[in-house]
C-alpha positions in Angstrom: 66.2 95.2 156.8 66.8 92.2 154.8 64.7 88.8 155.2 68.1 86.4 155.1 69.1 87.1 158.7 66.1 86.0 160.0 65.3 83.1 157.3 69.1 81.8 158.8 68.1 81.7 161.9 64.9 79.4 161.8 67.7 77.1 159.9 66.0 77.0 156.2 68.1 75.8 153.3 69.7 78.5 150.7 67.0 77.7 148.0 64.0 78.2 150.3 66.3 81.0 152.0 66.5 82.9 148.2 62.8 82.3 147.8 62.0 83.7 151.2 64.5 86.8 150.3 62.3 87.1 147.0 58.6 86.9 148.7 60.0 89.3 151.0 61.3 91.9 148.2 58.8 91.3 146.5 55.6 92.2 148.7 58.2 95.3 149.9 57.5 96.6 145.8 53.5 95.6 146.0 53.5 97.9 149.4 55.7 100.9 148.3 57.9 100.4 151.1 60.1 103.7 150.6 57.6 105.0 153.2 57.6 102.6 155.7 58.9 102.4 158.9 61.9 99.3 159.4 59.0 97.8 162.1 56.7 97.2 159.1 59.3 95.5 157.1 60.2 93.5 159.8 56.7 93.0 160.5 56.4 91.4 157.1 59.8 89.0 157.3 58.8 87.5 160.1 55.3 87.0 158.8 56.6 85.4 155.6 59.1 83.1 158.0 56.5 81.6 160.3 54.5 80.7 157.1 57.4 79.0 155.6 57.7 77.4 159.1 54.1 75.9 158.9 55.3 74.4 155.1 54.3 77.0 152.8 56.8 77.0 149.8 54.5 78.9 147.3 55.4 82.4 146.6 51.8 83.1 145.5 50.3 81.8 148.6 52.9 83.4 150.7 52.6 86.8 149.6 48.7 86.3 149.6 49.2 85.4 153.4 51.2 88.4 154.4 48.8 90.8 152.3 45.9 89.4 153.3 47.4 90.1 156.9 48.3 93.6 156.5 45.8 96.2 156.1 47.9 100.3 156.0 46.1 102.8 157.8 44.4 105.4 155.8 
């Protein structure tokens, strides 16, 4: 499930769009995502989207806020 859908619909401009899309692939990589159900990745779009909502434009601090968010199950 890719982020751009959903980044489209809270009407965010390409640029912040692309780095939403990158966050979002990115943090996918860090968590091994093969293995994950399509909930968790949606899980973590809309995560990324509600941060970039509050203003948050810093990949560092947007990945850190999704992370920090999600803790797997051992």
């Amino acid at each position: 499930m890719p982020i751009k859908p959903l980044a489209e619909e809270a009407a965010f401009d390409p640029e912040t769009t692309q780095l939403l899309g990158q966050v979002f692939e990115s943090i996918c990589v860090q968590l091994h995502d093969a293995g994950q159900p399509a909930i968790v990745r949606e899980v973590i779009a809309k995560r990324i989207i509600d941060a970039a909502k509050r203003g948050e434009r810093d990949p560092g601090r947007l990945s850190a806020t999704v992370l920090g968010a999600y803790k797997p199950r051992m």
